[in-house]
C-alpha angles and dihedrals in degrees: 000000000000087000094067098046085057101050083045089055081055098263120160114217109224093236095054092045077052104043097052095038105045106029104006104052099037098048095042095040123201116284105170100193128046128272139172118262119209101175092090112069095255104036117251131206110247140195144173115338098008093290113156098178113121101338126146134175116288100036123129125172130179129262085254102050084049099058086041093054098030083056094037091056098033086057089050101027099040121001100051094040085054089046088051099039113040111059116229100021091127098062088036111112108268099241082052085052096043098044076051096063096038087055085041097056093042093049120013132294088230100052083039087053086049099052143113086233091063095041083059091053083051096052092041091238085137096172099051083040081062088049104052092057095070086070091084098075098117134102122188086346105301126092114257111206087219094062088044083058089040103050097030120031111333125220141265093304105032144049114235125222099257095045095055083035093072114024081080092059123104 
């Protein structure tokens, strides 16, 4: 596939620049050196933009290392799986894909793969496909009025993922 010989020649797909600058970086936020997170039912090291791989206590990175890593392992570990897994992603309008991998990171790339969200995206039906993504919004089974602004219509700061969802549709 055309798609992956351009990323190795170090090609950003628009969805994924989107996706990380617009909805990724500013609802996660920048923390450079590595906390732990409670939020999960078991507790998780965290870093930079959110990220969990691989991170122990004690680690601190600079702005710059953490947008290199969060777009490195949104093209391989999301991008690319969605790509894989969702027919039709690719076709599917960029802020569609981007609000995708936002949903993907947050949440999971296989539930996102799994999900009525993605069977719109294979039926083309791109503005229920919107919709469906906003039913995401629960942590540890209860509904968390961050992740209702994050996956609808976000708040004063930021851009939620419906919002920028369908502002790319015709």
């Amino acid at each position: 596939m055309e798609i992956r010989a351009a990323i190795d020649k170090g090609y950003v797909p628009p969805a994924v620049k989107l996706a990380v600058e617009q909805l990724i970086m500013p609802w996660e936020g920048l923390r450079t050196k590595a906390y732990l997170d409670t939020l999960p039912k078991k507790p998780v090291w965290t870093v930079c933009y959110g990220e969990t791989l691989g991170v122990k206590k004690g680690m601190k990175f600079t702005p710059a290392e953490c947008e290199a890593k969060l777009i490195e392992r949104v093209i391989f570990d999301y991008y690319l799986p969605l790509v894989d897994g969702v027919p039709g992603y690719i076709g599917a309008p960029v802020s569609l894909q981007a609000s995708m991998i936002s949903g993907a990171y947050n949440y999971g790339v296989q539930r996102q793969i799994d999900s009525t969200t993605a069977d719109r995206v294979g039926d083309r039906r791109y503005h229920d496909a919107c919709l469906a993504q906003t039913a995401f919004n629960k942590a540890g089974g209860r509904v968390l009025p961050g992740l209702v602004k994050r996956r609808e219509n976000g708040d004063a700061q930021r851009i939620g993922e419906a919002e920028l969802c369908v502002s790319g549709l015709k």
